[in-house]
C-alpha distance (Angstrom), angle and dihedral (degrees) to the residues before:
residue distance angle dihedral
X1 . . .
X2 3.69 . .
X3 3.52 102.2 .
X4 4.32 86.7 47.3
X5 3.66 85.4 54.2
X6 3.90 83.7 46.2
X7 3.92 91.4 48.6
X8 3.43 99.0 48.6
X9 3.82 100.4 42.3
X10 4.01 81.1 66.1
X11 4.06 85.0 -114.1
X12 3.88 109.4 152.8
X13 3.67 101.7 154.9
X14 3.64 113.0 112.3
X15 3.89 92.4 -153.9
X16 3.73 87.1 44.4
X17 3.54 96.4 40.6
X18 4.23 88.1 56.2
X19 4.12 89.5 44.0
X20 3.89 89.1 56.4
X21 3.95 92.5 42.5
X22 4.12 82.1 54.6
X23 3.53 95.6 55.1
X24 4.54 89.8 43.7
X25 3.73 75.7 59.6
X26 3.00 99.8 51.0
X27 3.65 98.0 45.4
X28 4.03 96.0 47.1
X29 3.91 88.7 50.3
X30 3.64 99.6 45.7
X31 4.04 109.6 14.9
X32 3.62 107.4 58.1
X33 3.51 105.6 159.3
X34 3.74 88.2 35.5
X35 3.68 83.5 47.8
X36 3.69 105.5 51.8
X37 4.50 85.9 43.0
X38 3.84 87.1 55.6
X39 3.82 92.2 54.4
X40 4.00 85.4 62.7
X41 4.17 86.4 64.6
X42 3.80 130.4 103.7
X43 3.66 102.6 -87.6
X44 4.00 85.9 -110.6
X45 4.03 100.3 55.4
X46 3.61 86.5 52.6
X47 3.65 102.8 74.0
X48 4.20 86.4 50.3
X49 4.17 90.8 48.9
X50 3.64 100.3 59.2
X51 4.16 91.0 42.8
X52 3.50 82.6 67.6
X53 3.13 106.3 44.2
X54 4.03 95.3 45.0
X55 4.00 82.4 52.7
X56 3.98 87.3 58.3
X57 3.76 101.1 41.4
X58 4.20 92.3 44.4
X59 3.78 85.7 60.7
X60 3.74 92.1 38.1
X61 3.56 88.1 54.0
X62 3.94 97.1 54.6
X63 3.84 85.9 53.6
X64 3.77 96.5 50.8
X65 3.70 116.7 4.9
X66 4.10 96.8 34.6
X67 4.07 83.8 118.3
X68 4.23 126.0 -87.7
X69 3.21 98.0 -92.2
X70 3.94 96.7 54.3
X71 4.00 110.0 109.7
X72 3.67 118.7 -135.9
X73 3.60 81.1 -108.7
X74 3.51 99.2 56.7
X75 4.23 85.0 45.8
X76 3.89 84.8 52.3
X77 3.94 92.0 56.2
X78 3.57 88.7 46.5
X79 3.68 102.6 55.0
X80 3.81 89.2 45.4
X81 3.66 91.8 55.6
X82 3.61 84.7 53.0
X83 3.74 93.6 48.4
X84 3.85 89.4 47.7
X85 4.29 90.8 45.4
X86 4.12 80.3 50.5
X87 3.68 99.6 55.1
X88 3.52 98.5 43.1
X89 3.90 93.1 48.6
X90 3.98 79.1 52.4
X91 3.93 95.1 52.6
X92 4.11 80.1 53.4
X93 4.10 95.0 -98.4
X94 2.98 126.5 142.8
X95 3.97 119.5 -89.1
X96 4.06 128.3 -149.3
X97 4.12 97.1 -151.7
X98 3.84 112.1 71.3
X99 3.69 88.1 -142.5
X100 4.20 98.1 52.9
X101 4.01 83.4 58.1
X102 3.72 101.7 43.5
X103 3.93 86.8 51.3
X104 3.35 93.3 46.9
X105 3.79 102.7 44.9
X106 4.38 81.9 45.4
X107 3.86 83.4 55.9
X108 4.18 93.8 55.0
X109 3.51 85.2 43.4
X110 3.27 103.0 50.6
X111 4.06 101.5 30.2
X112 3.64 91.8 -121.1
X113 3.98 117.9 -176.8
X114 3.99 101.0 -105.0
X115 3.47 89.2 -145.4
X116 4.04 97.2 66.6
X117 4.23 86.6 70.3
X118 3.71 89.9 44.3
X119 4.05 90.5 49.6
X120 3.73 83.5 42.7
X121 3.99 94.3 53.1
X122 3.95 93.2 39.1
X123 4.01 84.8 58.6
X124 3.64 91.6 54.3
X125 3.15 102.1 49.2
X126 3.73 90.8 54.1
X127 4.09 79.5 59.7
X128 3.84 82.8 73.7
X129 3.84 100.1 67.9
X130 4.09 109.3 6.3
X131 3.68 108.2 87.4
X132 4.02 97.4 175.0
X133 3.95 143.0 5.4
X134 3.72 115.1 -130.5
X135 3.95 88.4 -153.0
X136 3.60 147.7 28.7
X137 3.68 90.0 -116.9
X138 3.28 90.9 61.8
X139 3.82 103.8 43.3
X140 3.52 85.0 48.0
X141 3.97 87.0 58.5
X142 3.46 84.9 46.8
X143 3.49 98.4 50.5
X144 4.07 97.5 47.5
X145 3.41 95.8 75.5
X146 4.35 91.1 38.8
X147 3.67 99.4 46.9
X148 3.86 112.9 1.2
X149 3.47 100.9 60.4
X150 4.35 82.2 56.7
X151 3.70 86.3 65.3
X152 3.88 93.1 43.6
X153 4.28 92.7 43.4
X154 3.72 82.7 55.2
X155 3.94 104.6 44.6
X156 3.90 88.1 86.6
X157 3.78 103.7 46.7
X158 3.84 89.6 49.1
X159 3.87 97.7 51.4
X160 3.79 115.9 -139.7
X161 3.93 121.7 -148.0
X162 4.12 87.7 -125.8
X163 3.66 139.0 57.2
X164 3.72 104.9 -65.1
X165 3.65 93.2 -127.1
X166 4.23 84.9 65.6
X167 3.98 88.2 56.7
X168 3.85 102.1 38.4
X169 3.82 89.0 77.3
X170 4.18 88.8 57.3
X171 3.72 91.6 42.9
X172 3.71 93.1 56.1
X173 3.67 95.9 44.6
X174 4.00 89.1 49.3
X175 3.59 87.1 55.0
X176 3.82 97.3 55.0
X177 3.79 87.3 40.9
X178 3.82 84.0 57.6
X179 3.77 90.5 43.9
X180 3.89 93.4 52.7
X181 3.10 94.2 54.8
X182 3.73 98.7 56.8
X183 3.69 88.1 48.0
X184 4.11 93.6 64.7
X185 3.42 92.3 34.6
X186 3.62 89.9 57.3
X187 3.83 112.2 32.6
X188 3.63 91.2 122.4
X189 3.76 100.0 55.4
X190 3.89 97.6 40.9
X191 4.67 81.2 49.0
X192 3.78 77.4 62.2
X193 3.72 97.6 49.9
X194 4.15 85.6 42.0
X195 3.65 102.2 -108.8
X196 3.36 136.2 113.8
X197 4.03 119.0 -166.5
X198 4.19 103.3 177.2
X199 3.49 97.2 102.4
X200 4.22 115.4 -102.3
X201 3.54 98.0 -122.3
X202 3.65 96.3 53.2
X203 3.92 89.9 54.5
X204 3.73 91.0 39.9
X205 3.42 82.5 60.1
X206 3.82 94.1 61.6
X207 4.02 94.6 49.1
X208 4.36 81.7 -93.7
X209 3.78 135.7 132.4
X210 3.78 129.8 158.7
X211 4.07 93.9 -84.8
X212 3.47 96.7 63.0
X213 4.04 86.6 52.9
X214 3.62 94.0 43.5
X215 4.14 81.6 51.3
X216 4.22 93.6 43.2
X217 4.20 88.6 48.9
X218 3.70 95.1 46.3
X219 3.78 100.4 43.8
X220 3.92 96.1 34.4
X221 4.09 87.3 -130.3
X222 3.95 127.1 131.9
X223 3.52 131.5 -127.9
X224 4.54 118.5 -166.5
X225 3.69 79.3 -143.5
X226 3.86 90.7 67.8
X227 3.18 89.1 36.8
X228 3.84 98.8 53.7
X229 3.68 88.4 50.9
X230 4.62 98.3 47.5
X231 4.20 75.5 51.9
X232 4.11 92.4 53.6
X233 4.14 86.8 36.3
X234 4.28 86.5 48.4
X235 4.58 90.1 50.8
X236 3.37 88.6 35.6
X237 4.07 90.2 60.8
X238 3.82 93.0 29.6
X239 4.09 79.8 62.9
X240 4.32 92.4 57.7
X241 3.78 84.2 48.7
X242 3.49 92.7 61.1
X243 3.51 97.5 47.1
X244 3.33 90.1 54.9
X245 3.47 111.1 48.7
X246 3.96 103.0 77.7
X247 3.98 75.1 63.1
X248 3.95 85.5 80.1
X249 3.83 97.4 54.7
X250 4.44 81.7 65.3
X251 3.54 95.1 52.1
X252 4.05 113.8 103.5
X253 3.61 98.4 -91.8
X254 4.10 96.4 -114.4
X255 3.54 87.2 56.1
X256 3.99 103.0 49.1
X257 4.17 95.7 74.6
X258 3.77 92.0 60.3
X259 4.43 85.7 49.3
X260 3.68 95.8 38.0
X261 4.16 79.0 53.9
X262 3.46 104.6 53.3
X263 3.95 86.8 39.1
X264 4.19 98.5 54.1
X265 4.24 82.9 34.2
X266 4.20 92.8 54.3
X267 4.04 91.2 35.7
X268 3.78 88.2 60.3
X269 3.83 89.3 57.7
X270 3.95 81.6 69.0
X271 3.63 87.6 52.7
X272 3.77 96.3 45.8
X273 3.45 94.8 52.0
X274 4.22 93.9 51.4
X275 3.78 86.4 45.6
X276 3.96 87.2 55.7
X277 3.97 96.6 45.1
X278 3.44 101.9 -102.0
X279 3.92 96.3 -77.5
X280 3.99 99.6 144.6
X281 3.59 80.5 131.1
X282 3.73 94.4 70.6
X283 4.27 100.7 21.4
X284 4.15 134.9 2.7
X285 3.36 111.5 -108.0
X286 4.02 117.9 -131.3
X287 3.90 137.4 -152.3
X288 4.07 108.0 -123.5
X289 3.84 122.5 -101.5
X290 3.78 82.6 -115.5
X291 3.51 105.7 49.9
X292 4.18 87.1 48.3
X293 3.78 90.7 44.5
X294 3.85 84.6 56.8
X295 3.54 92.9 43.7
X296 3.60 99.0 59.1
X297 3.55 100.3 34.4
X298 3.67 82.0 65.7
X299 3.82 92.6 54.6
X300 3.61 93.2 47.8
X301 3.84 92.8 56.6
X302 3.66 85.9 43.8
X303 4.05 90.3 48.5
X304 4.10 89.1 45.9
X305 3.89 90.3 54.9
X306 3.90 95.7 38.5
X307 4.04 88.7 52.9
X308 4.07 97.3 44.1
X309 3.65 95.3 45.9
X310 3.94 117.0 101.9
X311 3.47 107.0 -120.3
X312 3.76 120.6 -179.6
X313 3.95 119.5 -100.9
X314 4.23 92.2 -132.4
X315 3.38 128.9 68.6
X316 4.15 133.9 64.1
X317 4.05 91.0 -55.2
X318 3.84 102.7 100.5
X319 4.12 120.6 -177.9
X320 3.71 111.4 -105.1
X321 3.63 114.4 -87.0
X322 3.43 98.5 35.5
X323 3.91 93.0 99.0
X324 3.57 117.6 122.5
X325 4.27 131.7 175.2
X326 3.93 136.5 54.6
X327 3.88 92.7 -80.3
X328 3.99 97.9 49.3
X329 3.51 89.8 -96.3
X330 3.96 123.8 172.3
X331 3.80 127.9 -113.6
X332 3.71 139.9 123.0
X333 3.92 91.8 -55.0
X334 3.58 104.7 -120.2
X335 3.09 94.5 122.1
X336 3.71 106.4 51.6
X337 4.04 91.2 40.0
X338 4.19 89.1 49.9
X339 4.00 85.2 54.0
X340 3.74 89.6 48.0
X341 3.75 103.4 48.5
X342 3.98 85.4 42.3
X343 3.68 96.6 65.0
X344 3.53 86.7 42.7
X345 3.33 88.6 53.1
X346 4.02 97.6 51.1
X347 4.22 93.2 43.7
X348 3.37 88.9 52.2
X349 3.91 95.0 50.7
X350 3.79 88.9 46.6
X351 3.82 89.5 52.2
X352 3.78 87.7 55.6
């Protein structure tokens, strides 16, 4: 299947070809919801999908996963040596991680804005030395450059059958919703790194503050107050779904299955966890193997029908690919396929 996805994304580049298959990888082992949506694609966004996504979780992984004995400082140097393996891959040079040049040739390709990845990066470094956000102003700060800018790197490889500026807004608020839901999902694991992201006045508001989680995840009890506030956390994200969902209706129609997906698949989180209690503190709570099986085989018969129908060639809907301009824009793809084939063009000079 890779090397199909390969084909059709027009990716002939053996280096390439072996960055993108890095960042599949990456995506299958770590992104499983993601994952399973991105299956639901046109064989030829695929390739483009899980570049961007092994981008995110290879800098999400020097923030959290880098090892325990890695200093903040050590975390710092290796997010700037990201950065630095970024920008030259952007300038065309050539890149050591697999992942830094499969995102960066998907960003030629696809005209994406530069400055969604340096948004992205500027949010994880703050990872590094904030620890909580006493509002929801300012973990939604936080969270545009950590999750909205997803939604806005992947408005142009999905297509959308408006102007691209009419989506973006959708995009972004998926991408939170996404991001939300991690956060309650996960409050126990990110106590154990030392940070807390539900916003302080929101568990203030429930009689909670970070001691009395640190004192529910190390002695396994439960307290209504916490549980009165994961409730308030849960609407509160069940709110950002809904403003994003009449986002899917302005995605190019082969390219809304694989969103609608992930969005009923991550939703359900918020149901698993109020079927469980509400204890994220002490476990993660998990959507069945049944329900997700259902889930997607909906979005595959959705995806069949989406791809076989005869759509006319006119109109806002452009084919993947064909994006051109800082803000994703669409066009006749010149320009975004010139860009592409020149830092092709330079890596494969330097190689020789």
């Amino acid at each position: 299947m890779t090397a199909r996805e390969l084909d059709a994304a027009g990716i002939t580049d053996p280096s390439l070809r072996a960055a993108y298959t890095a960042s599949r990888r990456l995506n299958a082992r770590h992104g499983k919801t993601y994952f399973l949506a991105t299956r639901l694609l046109p064989v030829d966004r695929r390739s483009a999908v899980h570049a961007l996504y092994g981008f995110a979780r290879r800098a999400d992984d020097i923030v959290d996963e880098l090892g325990p004995a890695a200093s903040p400082h050590a975390r710092a140097e290796a997010l700037d040596a990201l950065e630095r393996q970024w920008l030259r891959a952007v300038r065309g040079e050539e890149a050591a991680e697999p992942v830094v040049r499969a995102a960066a040739d998907t960003r030629a390709r696809y005209g994406i804005a530069a400055r969604h990845f340096s948004d992205f990066l500027a949010s994880m470094r703050s990872d590094l030395s904030v620890t909580e956000y006493a509002t929801y102003a300012n973990l939604r700060a936080y969270m545009h450059g950590s999750a909205a800018v997803i939604g806005l790197q992947m408005t142009p490889v999905l297509g959308t059958v408006v102007p691209p500026a009419e989506a973006e807004p959708y995009a972004a608020e998926l991408g939170v919703a996404f991001q939300l839901t991690n956060f309650l999902r996960d409050v126990g694991e990110d106590l154990d790194r030392g940070r807390v992201y539900l916003p302080q006045d929101l568990l203030a508001a429930h009689g909670v503050d970070r001691d009395l989680l640190a004192w529910s995840r190390l002695t396994g009890c439960r307290d209504a107050r916490i549980t009165s506030a994961l409730r308030a956390a849960a609407a509160l994200t069940r709110e950002v779904y809904r403003a994003a969902e009449p986002g899917l209706a302005r995605l190019d129609p082969v390219s809304a299955p694989c969103v609608r997906t992930a969005f009923v698949l991550y939703r359900d989180i918020l149901g698993a966890i109020e079927e469980d209690g509400y204890a994220v503190v002490h476990r993660r709570a998990v959507v069945g193997r049944r329900r997700r099986a259902a889930v997607a085989l909906r979005g595959l018969a959705a995806a069949v029908a989406a791809r076989t129908a005869v759509r006319p060639a006119s109109g806002p809907v452009r084919a993947a690919g064909h994006r051109t301009g800082e803000g994703g824009g669409y066009g006749d793809g010149a320009a975004a396929r010139t860009e592409a084939s020149r830092v092709t063009r330079r890596r494969e000079e330097k190689r020789g």
